[in-house]
N, C-alpha and C positions, 0 to 999 in steps of 0.2 A: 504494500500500500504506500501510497505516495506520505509526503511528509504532512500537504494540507489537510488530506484526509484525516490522519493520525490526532492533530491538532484541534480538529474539528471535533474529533469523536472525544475527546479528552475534554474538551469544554462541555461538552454537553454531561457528559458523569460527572464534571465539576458540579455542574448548575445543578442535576437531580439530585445529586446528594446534598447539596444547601438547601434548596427548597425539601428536601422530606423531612430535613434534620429537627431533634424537637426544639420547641422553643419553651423555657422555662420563664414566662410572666408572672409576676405576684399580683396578683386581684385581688385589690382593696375594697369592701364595702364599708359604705358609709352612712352612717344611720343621720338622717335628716327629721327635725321637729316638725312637727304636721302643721299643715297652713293655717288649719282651722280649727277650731273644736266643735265636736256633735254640741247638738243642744240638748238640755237636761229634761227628759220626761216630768212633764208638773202636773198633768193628767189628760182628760181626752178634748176638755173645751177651752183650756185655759192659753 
């Protein structure tokens, strides 16, 4: 096989193996205070 070919094929195993490789992200949740508060039951007409 020629050299370009060679060159060729070896980037591309480069690239699949990056792209498959894992990625270890840390995922932060973040507890947010409510916008609003329910209203209080005071009974059914009030």
């Amino acid at each position: 096989m020629s050299k370009s070919i060679k060159l060729v094929l070896a980037l591309g195993l480069v690239a699949g193996v990056a792209a498959c490789a894992q990625k270890n992200e840390e995922v932060v949740f973040v507890d947010t205070a409510p916008v609003s508060v329910e209203p209080a039951f005071t009974g059914k007409y009030k």
